[in-house]
N, C-alpha and C positions, 0 to 999 in steps of 0.2 A: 880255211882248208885244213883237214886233217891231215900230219906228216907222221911217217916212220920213219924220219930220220934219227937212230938214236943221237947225232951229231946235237942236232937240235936240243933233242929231250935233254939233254945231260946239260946243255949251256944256259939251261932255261934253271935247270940246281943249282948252275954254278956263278947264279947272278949274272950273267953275258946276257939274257933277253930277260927285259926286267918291266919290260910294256904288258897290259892285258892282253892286246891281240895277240903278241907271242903264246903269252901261256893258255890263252885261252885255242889255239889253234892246235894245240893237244889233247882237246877234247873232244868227241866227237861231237858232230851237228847236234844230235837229237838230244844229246845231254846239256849241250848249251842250252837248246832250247827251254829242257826241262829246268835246268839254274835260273832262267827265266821268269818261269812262269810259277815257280816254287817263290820265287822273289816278291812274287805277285798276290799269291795266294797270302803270304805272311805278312805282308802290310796291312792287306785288307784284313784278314783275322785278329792282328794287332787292335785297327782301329775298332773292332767290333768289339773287342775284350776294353778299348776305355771305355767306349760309351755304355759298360755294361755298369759300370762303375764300379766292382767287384777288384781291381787293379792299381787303385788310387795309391797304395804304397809300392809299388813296384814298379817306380819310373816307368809306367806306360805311355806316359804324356811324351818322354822324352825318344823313346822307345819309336814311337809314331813319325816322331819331326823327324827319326833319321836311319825312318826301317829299309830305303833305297841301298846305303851303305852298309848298315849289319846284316841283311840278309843275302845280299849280291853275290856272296863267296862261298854258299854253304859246301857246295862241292868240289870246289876251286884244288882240293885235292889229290885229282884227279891228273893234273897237270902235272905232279910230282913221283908217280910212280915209278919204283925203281926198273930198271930196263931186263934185268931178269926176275919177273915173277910169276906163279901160276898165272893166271891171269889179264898178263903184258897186252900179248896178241889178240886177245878178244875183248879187250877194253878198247884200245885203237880201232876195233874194226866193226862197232856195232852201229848200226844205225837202227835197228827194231827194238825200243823201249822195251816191250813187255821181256824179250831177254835182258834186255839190260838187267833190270831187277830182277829176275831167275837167277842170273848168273851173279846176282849179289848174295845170293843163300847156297849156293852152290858153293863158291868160295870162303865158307863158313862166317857171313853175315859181313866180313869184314874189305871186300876187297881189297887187298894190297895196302890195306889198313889206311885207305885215305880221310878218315876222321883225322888222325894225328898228325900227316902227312899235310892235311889242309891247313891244320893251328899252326908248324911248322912254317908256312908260306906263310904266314905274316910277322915272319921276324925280317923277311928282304925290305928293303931299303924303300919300296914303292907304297909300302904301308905307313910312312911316317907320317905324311901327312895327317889320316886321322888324327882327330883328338882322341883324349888317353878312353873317353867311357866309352864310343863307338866302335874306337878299336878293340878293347876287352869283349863287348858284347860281337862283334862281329868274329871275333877267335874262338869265343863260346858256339859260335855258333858250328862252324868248321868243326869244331872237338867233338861237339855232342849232341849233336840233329838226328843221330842213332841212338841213343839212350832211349829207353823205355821208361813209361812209369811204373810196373812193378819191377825194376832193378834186372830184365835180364838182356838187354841192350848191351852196345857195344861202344870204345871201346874197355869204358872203366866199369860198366854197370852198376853206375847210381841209380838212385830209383826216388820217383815222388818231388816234390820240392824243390830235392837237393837237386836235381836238374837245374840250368838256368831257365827262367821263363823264355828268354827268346829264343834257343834251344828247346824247348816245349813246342812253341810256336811255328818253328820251322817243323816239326818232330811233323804237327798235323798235317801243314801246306803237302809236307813232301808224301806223305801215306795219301792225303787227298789224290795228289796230280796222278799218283800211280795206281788208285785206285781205276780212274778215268781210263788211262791205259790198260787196266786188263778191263772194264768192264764198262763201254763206252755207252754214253747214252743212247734211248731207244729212240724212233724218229721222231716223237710229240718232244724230244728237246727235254724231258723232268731229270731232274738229277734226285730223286727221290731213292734210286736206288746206292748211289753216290752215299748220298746222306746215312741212309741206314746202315752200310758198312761200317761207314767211321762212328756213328753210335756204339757200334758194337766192339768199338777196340777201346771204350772208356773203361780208362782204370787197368787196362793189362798195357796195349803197345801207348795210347795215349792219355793226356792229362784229363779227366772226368768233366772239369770246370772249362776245359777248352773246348773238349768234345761239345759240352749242351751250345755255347753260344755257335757253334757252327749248326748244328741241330737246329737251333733257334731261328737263323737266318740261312735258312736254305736258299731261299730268293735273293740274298745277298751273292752267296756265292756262285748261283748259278750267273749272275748276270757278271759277275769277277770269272767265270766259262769263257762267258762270250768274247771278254777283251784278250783273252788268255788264245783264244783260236779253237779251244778244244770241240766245243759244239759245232763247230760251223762245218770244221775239215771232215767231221764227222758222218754229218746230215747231209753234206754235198755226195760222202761217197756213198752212202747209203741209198741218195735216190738216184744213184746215177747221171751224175751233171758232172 
């Protein structure tokens, strides 16, 4: 359930509610959902980037065994915003995706700067558990899933490499799932159009070498669609069932 208690919000900073469902019950429904399925997408693009064999030096193999935990949080941010900011009341009360992200460019790319705001959330105490290289990749992740590859992302704008790879990885999941949301499959189910957009952001908003293998396996990811919800909820309301 999503609360406006600032009571809550503030106990959830101040360590007092240190569970997921607390912090996660400050996020709206459809954002969770997208945390989700953004979780989803980057697993699956992880495993598609080892089998490419192209990632052999960049701990992909390990990257894979524990992309459930480094990418679970990419937003987790969201749960920390401070109780006055432009943006307070209409982060609380969106449930329509495709504002969600309007209203992420509107706020000048940053919302209430919850990149930083996310890395910050994993110095509380419920993060210890990870080990030290899941929890770094998983902070990378939080930091910098807004970075760009040519360097005008947010919020340190690095560019190219110097990105983290699994920050790259999430970088696509998450321009994918929103693609979906503005521009939903047509009733034959092809995500052809899917596909072509995020071609078209190789080398500007995304990593080139990440973009082809999603290119490459379109069929992978349409059926990573299916388990995700996106086609179905889709096609049902499109014919009217």
């Amino acid at each position: 359930m999503i609360t406006n208690d600032m009571t809550k919000i503030e106990a959830v900073k101040s360590e007092e509610y240190l569970d997921m469902d607390n912090m996660y019950s400050i996020i709206p429904a459809n954002v969770r959902l997208h945390m989700q399925r953004v979780k989803k997408y980057s697993s699956v693009i992880a495993k598609m980037l080892k089998n490419s064999g192209k990632y052999a030096d960049e701990d992909i193999d390990y990257i894979c065994s524990k992309s459930n935990e480094i990418f679970m949080y990419h937003d987790i941010g969201y749960s920390f915003l401070p109780v006055k900011t432009k943006c307070r009341d209409e982060v609380l009360n969106i449930f329509d995706m495709k504002k969600f992200f309007e209203m992420d460019f509107d706020c000048n790319g940053r919302f209430a700067n919850h990149p930083e705001l996310g890395e910050e959330a994993f110095d509380l105490p419920m993060f210890n558990n990870y080990d030290k290289k899941t929890y770094g990749y998983a902070r990378a992740v939080a930091l910098s899933h807004h970075e760009r590859w040519d360097g005008q992302g947010f919020p340190n704008k690095i560019a190219g490499k110097d990105i983290p790879l699994v920050a790259r990885i999430c970088a696509a999941a998450d321009m994918y799932d929103m693609l979906i949301e503005f521009s939903p499959y047509d009733i034959d189910h092809n995500n052809s159009g899917i596909i072509t957009q995020i071609g078209q952001m190789a080398g500007n908003y995304l990593d080139p070498d990440i973009v082809s293998i999603i290119v490459n396996n379109s069929t992978i990811m349409m059926e990573c669609d299916k388990e995700c919800g996106n086609i179905v909820e889709y096609s049902l309301e499109k014919e009217g069932i």
